[in-house]
PADO-223145 format. One record per atom (N, C-alpha, C): residue number from 0; residue in three letters; chain; atom name; y, z, x. Coordinates in steps of 0.05 Angstrom, whole numbers. Each point is the difference from the previous one (the first is absolute). Example, Ala and Ser with C-alpha at 12.3 -4.5 7.8 and 13.67 -1.06 7.14 Angstrom:
REM residues 2
+-----+---------+--------+-------+--------+--------+--------+
| num | residuo | cadena | atomo |     yy |     zz |     xx |
+-----+---------+--------+-------+--------+--------+--------+
|   0 |     ALA |      A |     N |   -114 |    156 |    264 |
|   0 |     ALA |      A |    CA |     24 |      0 |    -18 |
|   0 |     ALA |      A |     C |     24 |      0 |     18 |
|   1 |     SER |      A |     N |     21 |    -14 |     -7 |
|   1 |     SER |      A |    CA |     24 |      1 |     16 |
|   1 |     SER |      A |     C |     22 |     14 |    -15 |
+-----+---------+--------+-------+--------+--------+--------+
END
This chain:
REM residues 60
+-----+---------+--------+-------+--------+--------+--------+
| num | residuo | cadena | atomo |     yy |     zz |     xx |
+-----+---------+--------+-------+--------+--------+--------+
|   0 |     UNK |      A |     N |   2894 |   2785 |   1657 |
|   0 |     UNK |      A |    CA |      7 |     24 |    -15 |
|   0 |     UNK |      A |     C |     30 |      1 |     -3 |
|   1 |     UNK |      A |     N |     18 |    -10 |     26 |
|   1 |     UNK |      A |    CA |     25 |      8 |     -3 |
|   1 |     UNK |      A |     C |     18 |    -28 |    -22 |
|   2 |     UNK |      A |     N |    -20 |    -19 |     -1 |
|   2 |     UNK |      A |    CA |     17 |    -16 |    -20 |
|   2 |     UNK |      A |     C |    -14 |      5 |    -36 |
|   3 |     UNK |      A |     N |    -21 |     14 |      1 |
|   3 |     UNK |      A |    CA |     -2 |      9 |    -30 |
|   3 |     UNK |      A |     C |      5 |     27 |      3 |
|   4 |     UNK |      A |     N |     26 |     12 |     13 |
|   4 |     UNK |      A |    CA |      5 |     29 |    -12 |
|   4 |     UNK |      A |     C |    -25 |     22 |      6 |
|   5 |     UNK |      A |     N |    -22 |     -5 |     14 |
|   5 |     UNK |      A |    CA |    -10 |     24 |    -15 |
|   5 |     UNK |      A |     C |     -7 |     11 |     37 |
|   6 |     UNK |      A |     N |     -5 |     25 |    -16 |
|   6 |     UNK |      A |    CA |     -6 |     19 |     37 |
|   6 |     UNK |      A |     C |    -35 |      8 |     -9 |
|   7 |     UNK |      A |     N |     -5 |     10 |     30 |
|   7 |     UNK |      A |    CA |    -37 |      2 |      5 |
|   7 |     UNK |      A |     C |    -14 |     12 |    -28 |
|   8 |     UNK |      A |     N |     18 |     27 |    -11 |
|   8 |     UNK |      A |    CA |    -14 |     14 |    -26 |
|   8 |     UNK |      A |     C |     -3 |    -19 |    -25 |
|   9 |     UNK |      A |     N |     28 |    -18 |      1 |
|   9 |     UNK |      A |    CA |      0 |    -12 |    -25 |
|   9 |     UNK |      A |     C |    -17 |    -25 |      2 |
|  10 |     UNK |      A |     N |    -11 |     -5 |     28 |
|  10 |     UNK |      A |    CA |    -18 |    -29 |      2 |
|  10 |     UNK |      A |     C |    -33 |     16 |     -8 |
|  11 |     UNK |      A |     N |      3 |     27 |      2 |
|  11 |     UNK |      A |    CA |    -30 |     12 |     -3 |
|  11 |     UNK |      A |     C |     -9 |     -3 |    -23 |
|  12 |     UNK |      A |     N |     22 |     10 |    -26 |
|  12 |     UNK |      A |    CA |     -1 |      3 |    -13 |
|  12 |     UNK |      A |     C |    -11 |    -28 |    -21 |
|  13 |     UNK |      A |     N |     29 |    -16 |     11 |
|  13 |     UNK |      A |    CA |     -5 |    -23 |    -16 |
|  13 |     UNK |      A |     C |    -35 |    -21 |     13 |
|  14 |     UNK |      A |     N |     -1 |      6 |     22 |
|  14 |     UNK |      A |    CA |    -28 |    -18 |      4 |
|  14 |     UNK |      A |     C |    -29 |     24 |     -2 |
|  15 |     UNK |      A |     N |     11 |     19 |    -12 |
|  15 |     UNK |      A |    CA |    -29 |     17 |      0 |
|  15 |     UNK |      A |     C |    -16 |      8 |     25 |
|  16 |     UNK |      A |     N |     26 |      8 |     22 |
|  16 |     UNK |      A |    CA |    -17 |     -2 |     33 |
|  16 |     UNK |      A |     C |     -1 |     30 |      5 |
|  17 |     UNK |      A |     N |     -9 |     12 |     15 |
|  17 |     UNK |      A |    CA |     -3 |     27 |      3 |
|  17 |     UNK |      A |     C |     13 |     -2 |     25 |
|  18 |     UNK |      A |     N |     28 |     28 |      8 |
|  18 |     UNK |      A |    CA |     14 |      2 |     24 |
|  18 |     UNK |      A |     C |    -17 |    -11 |     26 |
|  19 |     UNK |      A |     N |    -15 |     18 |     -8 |
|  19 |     UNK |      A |    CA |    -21 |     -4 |     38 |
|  19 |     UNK |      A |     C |      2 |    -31 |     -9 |
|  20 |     UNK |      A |     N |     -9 |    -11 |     -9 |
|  20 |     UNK |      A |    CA |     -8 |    -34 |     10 |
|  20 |     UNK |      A |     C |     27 |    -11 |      6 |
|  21 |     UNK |      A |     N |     27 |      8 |    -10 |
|  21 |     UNK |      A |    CA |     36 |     -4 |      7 |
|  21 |     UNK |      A |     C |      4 |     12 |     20 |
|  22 |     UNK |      A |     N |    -20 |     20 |     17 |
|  22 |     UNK |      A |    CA |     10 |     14 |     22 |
|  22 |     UNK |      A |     C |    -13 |    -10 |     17 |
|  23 |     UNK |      A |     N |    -35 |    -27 |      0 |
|  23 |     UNK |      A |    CA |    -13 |     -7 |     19 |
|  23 |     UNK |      A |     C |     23 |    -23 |      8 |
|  24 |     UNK |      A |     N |      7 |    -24 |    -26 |
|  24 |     UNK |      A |    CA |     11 |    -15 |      0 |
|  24 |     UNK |      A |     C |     24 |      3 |     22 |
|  25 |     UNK |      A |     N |     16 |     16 |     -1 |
|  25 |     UNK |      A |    CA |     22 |     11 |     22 |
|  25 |     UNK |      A |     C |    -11 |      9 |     28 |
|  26 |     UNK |      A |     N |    -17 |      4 |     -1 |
|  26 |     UNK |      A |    CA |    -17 |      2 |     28 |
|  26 |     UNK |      A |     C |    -17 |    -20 |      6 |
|  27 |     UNK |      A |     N |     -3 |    -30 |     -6 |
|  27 |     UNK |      A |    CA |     -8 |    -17 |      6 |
|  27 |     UNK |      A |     C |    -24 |     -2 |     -2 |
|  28 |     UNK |      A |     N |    -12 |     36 |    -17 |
|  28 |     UNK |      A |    CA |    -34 |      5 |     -4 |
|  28 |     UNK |      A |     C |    -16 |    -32 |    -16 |
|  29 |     UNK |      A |     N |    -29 |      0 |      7 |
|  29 |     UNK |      A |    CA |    -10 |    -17 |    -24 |
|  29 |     UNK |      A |     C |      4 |     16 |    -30 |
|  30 |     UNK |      A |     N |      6 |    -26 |    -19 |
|  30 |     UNK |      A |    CA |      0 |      9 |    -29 |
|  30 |     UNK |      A |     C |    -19 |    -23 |    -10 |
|  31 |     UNK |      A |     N |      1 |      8 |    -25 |
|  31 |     UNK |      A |    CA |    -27 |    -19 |    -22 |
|  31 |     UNK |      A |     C |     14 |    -24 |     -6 |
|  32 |     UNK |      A |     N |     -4 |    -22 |     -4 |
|  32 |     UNK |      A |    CA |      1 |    -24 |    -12 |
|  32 |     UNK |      A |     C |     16 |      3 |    -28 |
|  33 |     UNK |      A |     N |    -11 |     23 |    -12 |
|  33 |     UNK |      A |    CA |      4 |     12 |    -27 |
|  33 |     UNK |      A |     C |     20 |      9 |     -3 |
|  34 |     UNK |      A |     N |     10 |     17 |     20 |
|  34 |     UNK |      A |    CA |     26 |     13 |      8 |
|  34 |     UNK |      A |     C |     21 |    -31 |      0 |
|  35 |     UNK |      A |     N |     -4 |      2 |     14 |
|  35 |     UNK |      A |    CA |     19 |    -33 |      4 |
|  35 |     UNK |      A |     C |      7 |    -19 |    -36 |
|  36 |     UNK |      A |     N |    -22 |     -2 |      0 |
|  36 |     UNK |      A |    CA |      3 |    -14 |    -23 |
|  36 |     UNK |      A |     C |     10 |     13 |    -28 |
|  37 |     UNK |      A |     N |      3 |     25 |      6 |
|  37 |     UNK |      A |    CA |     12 |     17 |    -27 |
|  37 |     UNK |      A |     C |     35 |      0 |     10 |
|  38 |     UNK |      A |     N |      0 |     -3 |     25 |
|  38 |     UNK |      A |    CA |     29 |      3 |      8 |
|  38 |     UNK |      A |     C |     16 |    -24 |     -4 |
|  39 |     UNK |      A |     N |    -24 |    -26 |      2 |
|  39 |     UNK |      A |    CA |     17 |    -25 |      0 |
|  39 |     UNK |      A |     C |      3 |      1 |    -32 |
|  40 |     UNK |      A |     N |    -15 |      9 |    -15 |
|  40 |     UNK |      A |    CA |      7 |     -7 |    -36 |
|  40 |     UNK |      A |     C |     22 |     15 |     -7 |
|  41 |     UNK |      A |     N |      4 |     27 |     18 |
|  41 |     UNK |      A |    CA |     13 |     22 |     -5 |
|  41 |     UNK |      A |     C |     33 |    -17 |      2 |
|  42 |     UNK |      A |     N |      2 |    -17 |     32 |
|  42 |     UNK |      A |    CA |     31 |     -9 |      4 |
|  42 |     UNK |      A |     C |     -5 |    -28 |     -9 |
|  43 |     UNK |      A |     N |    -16 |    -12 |    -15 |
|  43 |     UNK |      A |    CA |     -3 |    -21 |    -10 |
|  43 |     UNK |      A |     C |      3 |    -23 |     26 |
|  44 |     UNK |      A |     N |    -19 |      8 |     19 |
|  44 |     UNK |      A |    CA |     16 |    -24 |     24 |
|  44 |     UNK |      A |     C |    -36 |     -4 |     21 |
|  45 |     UNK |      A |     N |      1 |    -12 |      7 |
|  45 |     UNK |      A |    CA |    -37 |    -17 |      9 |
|  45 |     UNK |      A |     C |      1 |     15 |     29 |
|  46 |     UNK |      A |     N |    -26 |     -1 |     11 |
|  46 |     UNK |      A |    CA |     -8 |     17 |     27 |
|  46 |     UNK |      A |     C |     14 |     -1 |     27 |
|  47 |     UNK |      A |     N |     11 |    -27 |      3 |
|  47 |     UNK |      A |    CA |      8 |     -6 |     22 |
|  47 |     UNK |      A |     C |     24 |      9 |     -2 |
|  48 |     UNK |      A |     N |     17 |     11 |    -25 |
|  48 |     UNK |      A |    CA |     24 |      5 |     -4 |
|  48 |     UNK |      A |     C |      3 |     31 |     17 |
|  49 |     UNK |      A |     N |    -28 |     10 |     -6 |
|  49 |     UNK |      A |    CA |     -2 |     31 |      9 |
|  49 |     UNK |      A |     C |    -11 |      4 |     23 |
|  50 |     UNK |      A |     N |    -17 |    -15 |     16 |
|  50 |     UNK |      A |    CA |    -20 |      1 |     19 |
|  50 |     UNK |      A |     C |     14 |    -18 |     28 |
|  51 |     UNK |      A |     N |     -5 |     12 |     25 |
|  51 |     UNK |      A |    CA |     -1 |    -20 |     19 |
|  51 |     UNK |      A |     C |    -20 |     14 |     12 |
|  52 |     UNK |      A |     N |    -16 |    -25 |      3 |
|  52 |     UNK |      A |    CA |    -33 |     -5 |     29 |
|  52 |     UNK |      A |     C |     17 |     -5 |     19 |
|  53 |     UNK |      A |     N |     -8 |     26 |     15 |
|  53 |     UNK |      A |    CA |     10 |      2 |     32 |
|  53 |     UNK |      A |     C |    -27 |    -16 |     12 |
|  54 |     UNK |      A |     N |      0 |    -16 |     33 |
|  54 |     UNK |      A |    CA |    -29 |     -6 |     11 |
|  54 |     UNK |      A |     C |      1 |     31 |     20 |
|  55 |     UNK |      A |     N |    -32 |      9 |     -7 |
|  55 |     UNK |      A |    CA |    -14 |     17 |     13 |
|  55 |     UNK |      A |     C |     -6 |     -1 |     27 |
|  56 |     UNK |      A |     N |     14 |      5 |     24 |
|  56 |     UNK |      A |    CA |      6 |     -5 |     23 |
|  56 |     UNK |      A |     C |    -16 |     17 |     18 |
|  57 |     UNK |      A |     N |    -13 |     23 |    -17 |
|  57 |     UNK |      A |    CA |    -15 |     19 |     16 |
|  57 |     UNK |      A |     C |    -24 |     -7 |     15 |
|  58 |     UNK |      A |     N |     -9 |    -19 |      5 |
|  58 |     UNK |      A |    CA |    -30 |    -17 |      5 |
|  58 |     UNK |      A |     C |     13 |    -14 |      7 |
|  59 |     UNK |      A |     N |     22 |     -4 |     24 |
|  59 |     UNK |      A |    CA |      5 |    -21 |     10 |
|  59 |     UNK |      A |     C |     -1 |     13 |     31 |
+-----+---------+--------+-------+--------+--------+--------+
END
């Protein structure tokens, strides 16, 4: 976000995301596949650009 200029409202806007799913995202909540993928078209940049897979340590 901070190298295409834009802040949380103007990424809503431009990827069609509704706040709450910008406010789970910031809270580490699950979001949709869908969500994601409107955001990567939105900054023009692929999943891994936006996403890191933490390993799930709780079952250990």
């Amino acid at each position: 976000m901070i190298d295409k200029k834009i802040n949380k409202t103007g990424l809503c806007k431009a990827a069609g995301i509704t706040t709450n799913a910008m406010a789970k995202l910031g809270r580490d909540e699950t979001v949709t596949q869908e969500t994601l993928e409107k955001i990567c078209v939105a900054l023009n940049c692929t999943l891994d650009d936006i996403v890191e897979i933490k390993p799930d340590n709780s079952n250990i």
